[in-house]
C-alpha positions in Angstrom: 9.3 17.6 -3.1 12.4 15.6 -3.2 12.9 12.6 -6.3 11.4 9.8 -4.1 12.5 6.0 -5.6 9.2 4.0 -5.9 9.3 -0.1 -6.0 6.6 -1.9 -7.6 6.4 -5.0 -6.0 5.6 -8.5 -7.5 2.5 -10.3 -6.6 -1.4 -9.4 -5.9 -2.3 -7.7 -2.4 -5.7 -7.8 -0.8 -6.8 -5.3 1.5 -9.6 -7.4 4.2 -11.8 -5.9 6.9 -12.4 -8.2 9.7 -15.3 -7.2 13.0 -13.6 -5.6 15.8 -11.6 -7.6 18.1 -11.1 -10.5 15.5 -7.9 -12.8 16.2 -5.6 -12.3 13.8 -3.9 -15.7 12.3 0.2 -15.4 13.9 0.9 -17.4 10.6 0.1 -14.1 8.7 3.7 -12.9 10.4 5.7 -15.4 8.5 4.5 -14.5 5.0 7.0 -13.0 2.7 5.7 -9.5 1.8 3.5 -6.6 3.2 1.4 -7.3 6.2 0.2 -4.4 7.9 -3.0 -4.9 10.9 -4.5 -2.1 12.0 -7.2 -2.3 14.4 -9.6 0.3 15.8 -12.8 0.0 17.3 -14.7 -0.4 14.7 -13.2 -2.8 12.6 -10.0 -4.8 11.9 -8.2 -4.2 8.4 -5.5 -6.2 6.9 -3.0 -5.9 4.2 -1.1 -8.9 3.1 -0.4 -10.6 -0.3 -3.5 -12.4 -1.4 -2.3 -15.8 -1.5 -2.1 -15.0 2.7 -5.5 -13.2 3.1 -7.2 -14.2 5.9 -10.6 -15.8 5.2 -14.2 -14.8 7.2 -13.7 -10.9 6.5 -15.2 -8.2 4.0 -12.5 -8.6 1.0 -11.3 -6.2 -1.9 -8.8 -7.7 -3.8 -6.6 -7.0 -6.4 -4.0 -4.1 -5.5 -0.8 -3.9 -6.5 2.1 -2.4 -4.4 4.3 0.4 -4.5 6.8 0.9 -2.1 9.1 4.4 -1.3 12.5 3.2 -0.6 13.5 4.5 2.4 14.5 5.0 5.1 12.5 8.3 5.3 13.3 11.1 8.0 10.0 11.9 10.1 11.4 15.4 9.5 10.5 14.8 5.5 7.0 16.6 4.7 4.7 16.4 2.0 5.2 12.5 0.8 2.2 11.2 0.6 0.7 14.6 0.0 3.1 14.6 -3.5 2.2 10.5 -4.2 -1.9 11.3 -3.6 -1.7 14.9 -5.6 0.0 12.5 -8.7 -2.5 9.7 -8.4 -5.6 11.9 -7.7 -4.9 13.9 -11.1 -4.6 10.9 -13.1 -7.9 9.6 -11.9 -5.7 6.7 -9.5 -7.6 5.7 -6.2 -5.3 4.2 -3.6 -4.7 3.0 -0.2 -1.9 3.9 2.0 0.0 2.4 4.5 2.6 3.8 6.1 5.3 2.2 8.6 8.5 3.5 10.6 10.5 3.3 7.9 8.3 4.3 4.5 5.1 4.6 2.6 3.9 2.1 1.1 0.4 2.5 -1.6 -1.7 0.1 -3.4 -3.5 0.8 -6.3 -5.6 -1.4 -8.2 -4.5 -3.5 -10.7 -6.0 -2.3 -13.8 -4.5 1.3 -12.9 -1.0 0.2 -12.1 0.1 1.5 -15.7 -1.9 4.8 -15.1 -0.1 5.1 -11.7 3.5 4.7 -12.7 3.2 6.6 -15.5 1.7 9.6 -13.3 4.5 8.8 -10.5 7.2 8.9 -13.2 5.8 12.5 -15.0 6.0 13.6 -11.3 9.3 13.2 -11.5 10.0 10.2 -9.2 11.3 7.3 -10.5 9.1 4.0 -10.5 11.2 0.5 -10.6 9.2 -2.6 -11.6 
């Protein structure tokens, strides 16, 4: 696995589940930050900075973002496979997002120094 570059970004994320087919607020597109929506049939879940989450959901707040610079080549195998593999051993839980461009994973709070330390002995280099 290639030296990725790892961001940690400022500011408290909060990860929200929402019932299936809930609207999702357009004013969540104009925050500054993260805001990933996935929905499946099941359920709706939400990423965004927690001074944006949306209210009326199933919350878990508290995660703190890292971010691979990219752009990354689809071609590129084994990213979050090498990001996991670090976290996992150092007893990190996370949650992944990915988008078109990069990876992006949230860890908690109270294990942010855990993780960068465990992403840095990895070899990677953690900013922030």
């Amino acid at each position: 696995m290639k030296r990725l570059v790892i961001d940690v970004i400022d500011g408290a994320y909060t990860v929200t589940r929402l019932d299936p087919g809930s609207k999702v607020p357009a004013a969540l597109f104009e925050v500054d930050g993260l805001v990933s929506v996935t929905s499946t049939p099941g359920e709706v879940s939400i990423v965004s900075p927690s001074s944006a989450a949306p209210m009326g959901g199933q919350t878990e707040a508290g995660w703190r973002l890292l971010t691979v610079r990219g752009p990354l080549e689809f071609t590129l195998t084994g990213i979050m496979a090498s990001l996991a593999g670090s976290l996992a051993a150092a007893g990190v839980s996370l949650f992944a997002v990915s988008t078109f461009d990069t990876d992006h994973i949230l860890v908690h709070e109270s294990d942010l120094v855990r993780a960068t330390a465990a992403l840095k002995e990895a070899g990677h280099e953690v900013n922030g």
